[in-house]
N, C-alpha and C positions, 0 to 999 in steps of 0.2 A: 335512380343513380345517386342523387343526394344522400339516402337513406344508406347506401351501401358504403358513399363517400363517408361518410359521418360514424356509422360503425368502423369502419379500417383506420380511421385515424384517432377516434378514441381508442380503440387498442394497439396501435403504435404507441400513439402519446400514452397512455397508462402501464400500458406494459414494462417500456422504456425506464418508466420514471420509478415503479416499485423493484424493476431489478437492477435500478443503479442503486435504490436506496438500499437493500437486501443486501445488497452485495457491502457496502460501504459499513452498513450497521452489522456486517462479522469482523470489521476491525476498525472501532471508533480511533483506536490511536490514529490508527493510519490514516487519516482524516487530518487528525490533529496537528501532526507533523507536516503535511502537505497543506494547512492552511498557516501554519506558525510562518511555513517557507515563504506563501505567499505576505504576509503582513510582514516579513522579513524585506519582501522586494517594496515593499509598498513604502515602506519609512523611508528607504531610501531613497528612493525616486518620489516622495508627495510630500513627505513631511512625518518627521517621530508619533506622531498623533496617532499611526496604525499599530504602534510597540504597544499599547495599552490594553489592544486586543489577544497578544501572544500569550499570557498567561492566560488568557478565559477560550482558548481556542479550540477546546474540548466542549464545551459547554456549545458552544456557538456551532460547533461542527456536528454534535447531537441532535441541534434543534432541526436544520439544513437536512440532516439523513432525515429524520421522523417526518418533515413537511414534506419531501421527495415521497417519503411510501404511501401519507396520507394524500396528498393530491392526485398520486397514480390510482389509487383506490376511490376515490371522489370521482374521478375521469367515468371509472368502470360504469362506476352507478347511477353517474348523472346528477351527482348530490351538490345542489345550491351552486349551479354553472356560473351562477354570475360574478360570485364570488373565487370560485373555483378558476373560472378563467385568468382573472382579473393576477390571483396570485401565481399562477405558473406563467403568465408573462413576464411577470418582472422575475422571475426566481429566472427562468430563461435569458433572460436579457441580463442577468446579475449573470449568469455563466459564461455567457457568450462573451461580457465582458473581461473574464478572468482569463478565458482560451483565447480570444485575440488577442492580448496584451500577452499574454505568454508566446505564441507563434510569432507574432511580428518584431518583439523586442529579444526573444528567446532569453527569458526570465524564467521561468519553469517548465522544464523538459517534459514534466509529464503532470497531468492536470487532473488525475488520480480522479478520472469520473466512473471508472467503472474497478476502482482500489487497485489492488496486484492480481487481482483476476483475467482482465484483458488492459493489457497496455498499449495506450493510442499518442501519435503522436502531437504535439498541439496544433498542428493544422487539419487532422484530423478529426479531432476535437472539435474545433471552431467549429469544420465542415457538418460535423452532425449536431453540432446546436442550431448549425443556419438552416437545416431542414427541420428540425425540432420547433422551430421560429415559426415558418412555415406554416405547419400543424395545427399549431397552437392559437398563430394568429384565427384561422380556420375558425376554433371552439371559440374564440374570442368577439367575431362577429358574429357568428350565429348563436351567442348565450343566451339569450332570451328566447329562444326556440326551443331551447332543450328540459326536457320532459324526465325529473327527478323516476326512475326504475325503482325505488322503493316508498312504502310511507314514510312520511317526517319521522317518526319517532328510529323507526327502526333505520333509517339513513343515521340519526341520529347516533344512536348506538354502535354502528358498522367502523362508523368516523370514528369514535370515542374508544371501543375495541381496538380498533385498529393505530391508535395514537399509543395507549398503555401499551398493548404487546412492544408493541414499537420501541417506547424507550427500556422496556423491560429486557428486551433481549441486547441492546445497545450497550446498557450500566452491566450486565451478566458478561460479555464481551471482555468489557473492561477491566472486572474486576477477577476474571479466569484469563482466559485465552480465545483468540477467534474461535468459532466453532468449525472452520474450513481455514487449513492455512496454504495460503496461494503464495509463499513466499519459495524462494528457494532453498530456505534454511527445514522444510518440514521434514516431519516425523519418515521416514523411511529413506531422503537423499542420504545421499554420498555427496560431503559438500570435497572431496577432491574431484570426484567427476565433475560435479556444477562450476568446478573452476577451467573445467577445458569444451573447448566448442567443439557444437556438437556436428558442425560442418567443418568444410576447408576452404576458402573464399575461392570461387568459381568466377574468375576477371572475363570482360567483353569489351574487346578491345573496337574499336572504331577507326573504322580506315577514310582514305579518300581514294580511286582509282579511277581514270576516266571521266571526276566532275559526278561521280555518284559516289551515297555513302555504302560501304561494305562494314557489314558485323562480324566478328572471329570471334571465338575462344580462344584461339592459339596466335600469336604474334605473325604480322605478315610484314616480311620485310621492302627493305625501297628499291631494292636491286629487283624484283620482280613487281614494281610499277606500283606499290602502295603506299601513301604517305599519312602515318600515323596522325589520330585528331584528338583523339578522347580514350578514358575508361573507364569502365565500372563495373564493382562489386554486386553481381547479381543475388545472391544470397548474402545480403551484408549482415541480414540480423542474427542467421546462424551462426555465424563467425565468431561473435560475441557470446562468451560463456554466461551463465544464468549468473556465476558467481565473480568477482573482478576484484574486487578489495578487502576478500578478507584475510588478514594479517595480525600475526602474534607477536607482540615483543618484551621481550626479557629488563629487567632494570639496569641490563650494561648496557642494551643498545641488540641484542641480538634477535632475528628473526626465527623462533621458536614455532611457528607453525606448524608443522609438521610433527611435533611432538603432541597436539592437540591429534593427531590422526591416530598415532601408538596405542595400541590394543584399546582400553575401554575407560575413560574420561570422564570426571563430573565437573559438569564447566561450570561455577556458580556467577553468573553474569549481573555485575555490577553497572550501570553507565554513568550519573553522573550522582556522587555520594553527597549532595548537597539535594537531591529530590529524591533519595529513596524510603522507602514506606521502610522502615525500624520498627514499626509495630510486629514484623513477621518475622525479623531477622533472628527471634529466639528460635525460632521453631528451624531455622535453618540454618545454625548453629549446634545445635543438637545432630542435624543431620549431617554435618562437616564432622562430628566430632564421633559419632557413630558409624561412620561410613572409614575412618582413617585405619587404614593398614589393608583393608578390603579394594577401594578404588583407589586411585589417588585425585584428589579433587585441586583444580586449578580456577584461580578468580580472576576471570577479566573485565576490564575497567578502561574506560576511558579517561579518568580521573587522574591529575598529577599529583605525582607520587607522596610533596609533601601536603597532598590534601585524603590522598588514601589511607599512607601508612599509620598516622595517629586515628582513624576509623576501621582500619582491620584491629586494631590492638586495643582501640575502647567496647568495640562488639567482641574481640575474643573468636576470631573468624583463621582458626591454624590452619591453614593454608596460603600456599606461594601466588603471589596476585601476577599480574602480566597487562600488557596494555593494548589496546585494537580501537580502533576508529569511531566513532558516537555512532555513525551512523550505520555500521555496520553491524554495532551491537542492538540497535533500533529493530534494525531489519532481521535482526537471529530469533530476538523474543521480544512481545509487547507487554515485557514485565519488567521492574527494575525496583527491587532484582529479581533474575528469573534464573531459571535451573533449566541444564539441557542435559544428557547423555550422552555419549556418543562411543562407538563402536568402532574400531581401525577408520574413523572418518565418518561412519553411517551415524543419523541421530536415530537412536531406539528412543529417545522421550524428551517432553518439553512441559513445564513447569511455571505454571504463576507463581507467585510467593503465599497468595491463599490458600494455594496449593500443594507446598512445599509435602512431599512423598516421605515415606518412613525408605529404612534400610530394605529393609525384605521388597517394597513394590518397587526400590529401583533393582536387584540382584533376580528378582520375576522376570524381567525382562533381556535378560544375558544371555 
């Protein structure tokens, strides 16, 4: 029964741990942003000391993925348990501390342990690091028991493979595009559909009648002996569209949206013109300037205006700029800048700046 025990929970705990990190190392930004958030909360409630981390929270958030895939892989194999253990307890307990300080204080709504692929809520979160604790404690007292499944050398190598791939496809990520995008904003939605729910709140009203509780759907009144207590949205997560803020605006003030949906779009997405990569921005200037009379190309920015308009005019970028929310431009593309398409509202294509596309491979796709 030990033997059985001991297998089931090294492949929980390993399995767990390489598909959170898999999942996380197809979008290191997304990582990045969700730990900035967190050292965001942390200055302010501990002390500025956490701001020093914000800028390296890429770097920090790569190492975090790559040790998640390699201790899940370690787990498999039984490589150097003592150690092994030793570091997924605290990497555990460094999580558990992040999900209860987010559920209890409700400081980060979502604690991006499994990215934009499955969204959990922070008490949910906690809840499955506190049986991850569990598990792990498990491998932790019995380390010395556990018997390496391959030679030194080639454990060695399995680890060492499995570290390089790791960051390899991590930096690949970064420097293109997720390789899966679990976002709302992907290659085939309709981001006007993703802005309406895909349900219609289904209420459960709570009565009282005779000193017992009665459940309804439909409304019971007190003239037939029932006296309201409670309700709830049973399908509340439906109700909520995949898309909620995103929003265009013109330089008078006007909400332009919907002009972003009109026949076929090249959105060149700018967010904040004080970090973007200028190294690329010739080759997507070429394509603004080659593409004009064929699409009509529109640049959104989060950027204020008098920080925009002298950087449209020193890059030579002709096209009409518009403004939309940081985070909403975060969440379209993990480029900055990055190039989308889009079709009466469908995106046909999405763009790194490494990757910035000639005329002909965006009018392929019309």
């Amino acid at each position: 029964m030990m033997r059985i025990l001991d297998v089931v929970i090294r492949f929980i705990v390993g399995g767990l741990f390489i598909f959170s990190g898999l999942i996380k190392i197809n979008d290191p930004i997304g990582t990045e942003i969700k730990l900035k958030e967190y050292f965001g909360v942390f200055a302010a409630d501990f002390g500025s000391f956490f701001e020093l981390f914000i800028p390296i929270a890429l770097p920090i958030g790569m190492v975090l993925i790559v040790l998640e895939i390699v201790l899940g892989v370690a787990v498999f194999i039984n490589y150097n348990m003592k150690k092994t253990s030793w570091m997924l307890l605290l990497l555990i307990l460094f999580f558990s501390f992040l999900t209860f300080y987010s559920a209890y204080f409700d400081k980060v709504t979502d604690c991006g342990c499994f990215g934009d692929a499955i969204k959990l809520t922070p008490w949910e979160s906690f809840f499955k690091d506190m049986v991850l604790l569990v598990f792990i404690a498990h491998l932790f007292f019995y380390r010395d028991k556990y018997q390496p499944l391959l030679r030194t050398r080639t454990g060695h190598a399995v680890i060492l493979v499995t570290t390089i791939l790791s960051f390899y496809l991590g930096v690949f990520a970064v420097r293109h595009l997720p390789f899966i995008d679990f976002r709302a904003y992907k290659i085939g939605n309709n981001i006007p559909e993703q802005m309406i729910p895909s349900e219609q709140p289904i209420i459960e009203y709570v009565f009282e009648k005779n000193g017992e509780e009665v459940l309804s759907e439909s409304f019971l009144t007190k003239e037939n002996g029932y006296t309201y207590k409670d309700s709830r949205v049973l399908n509340a997560e439906a109700t909520v569209p995949k898309i909620t803020d995103y929003n265009v605006i013109d330089l008078e003030g006007n909400d332009v949206t919907e002009q972003t949906y009109e026949g076929v779009k090249l959105l060149l997405i700018i967010n904040d013109v004080t970090k973007t990569k200028e190294e690329n921005l010739g080759n997507i200037r070429t394509l603004v300037n080659d593409i004009d009379g064929k699409i009509e190309t529109m640049i959104l920015t989060s950027s204020a205006e008098v920080i925009f308009e002298p950087f449209r005019h020193e890059q030579q970028l002709a096209a009409s700029f518009y403004f939309t929310d940081a985070t909403v431009i975060k969440a379209m593309i993990r480029s900055n800048p990055g190039i989308m398409l889009l079709k009466d509202g469908t995106v046909l294509g999405k763009w790194h700046s490494n990757d910035t596309p000639s005329v002909g491979e965006i009018v392929e796709l019309l």
